[in-house]
C-alpha positions, -999 to +999 in steps of 0.1 A: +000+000+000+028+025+008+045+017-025+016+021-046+007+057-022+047+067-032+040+055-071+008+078-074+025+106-054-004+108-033-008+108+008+029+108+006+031+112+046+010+081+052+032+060+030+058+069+057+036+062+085+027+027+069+066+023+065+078+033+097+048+008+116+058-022+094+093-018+110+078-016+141+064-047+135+098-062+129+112-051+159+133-021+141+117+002+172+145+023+169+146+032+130+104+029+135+103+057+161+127+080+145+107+081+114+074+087+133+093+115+152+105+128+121+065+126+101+049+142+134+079+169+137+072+175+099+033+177+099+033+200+134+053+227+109+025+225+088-007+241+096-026+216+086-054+186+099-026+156+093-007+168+128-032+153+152-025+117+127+009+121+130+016+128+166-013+098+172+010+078+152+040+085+166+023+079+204+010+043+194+046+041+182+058+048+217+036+029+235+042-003+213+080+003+221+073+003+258+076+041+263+043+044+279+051+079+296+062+097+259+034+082+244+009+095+265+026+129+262+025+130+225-011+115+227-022+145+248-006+168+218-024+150+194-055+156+213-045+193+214-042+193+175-074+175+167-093+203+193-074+231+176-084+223+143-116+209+149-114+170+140-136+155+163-125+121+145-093+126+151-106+136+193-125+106+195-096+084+185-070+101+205-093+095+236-099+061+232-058+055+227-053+073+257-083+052+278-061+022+264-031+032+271-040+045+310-057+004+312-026-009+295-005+006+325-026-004+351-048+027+359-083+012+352-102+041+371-087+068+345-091+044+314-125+046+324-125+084+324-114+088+292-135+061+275-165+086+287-144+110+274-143+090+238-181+082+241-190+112+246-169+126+220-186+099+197-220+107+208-215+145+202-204+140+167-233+121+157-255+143+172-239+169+149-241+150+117-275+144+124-285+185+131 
């Protein structure tokens, strides 16, 4: 898939995203996380709707390389990016990463806050698409 994106010259930074989790995948954490630093880094110079995607990227990244601190930190800047620019798609998911992550270590009580958080989220953009 991230050939064929790079062949057509189109959604060039997702190609890298899909590149750099494949490595991730085969245990290249180091060369995986880099890349993701270097997408999120790139997309958060650009004003544009991709930053939230590429700092949520880059924070699964971290968490699936055990960094469970960093990723929550750049999960909460992708939150930020998603409110600033007004993706509630991009909210929702960042809430329900960070409800998985806050289980994941252990802290059921505020996994639980932020899947009301996510639902809630959910619930307002349907309400929204429906008005």
């Amino acid at each position: 898939l991230a050939a064929e994106l790079r062949k057509t010259q189109r959604h060039l930074a997702l190609a890298d995203r899909l590149d750099a989790l494949v490595k991730l995948g085969r245990g290249e954490a180091g060369e995986a996380l880099g890349s993701l630093r270097r997408a999120a880094e790139a997309a958060t110079a650009q004003a544009s709707g991709d930053r939230c995607r590429a700092a949520l990227v880059h924070a699964i990244g971290l968490s699936v390389a055990g960094r469970s601190a960093e990723a929550l930190l750049e999960a909460l800047s992708a939150l930020a990016y998603a409110r600033d620019s007004g993706d509630q798609r991009g909210e929702h998911a960042c809430a329900r990463f960070i409800a998985q992550l806050c289980e994941a270590g252990g802290y059921i009580s505020s996994g639980e806050v932020w899947l009301g958080v996510a639902r809630t989220l959910a619930d307002n953009a349907g309400s929204t698409a429906t008005a």
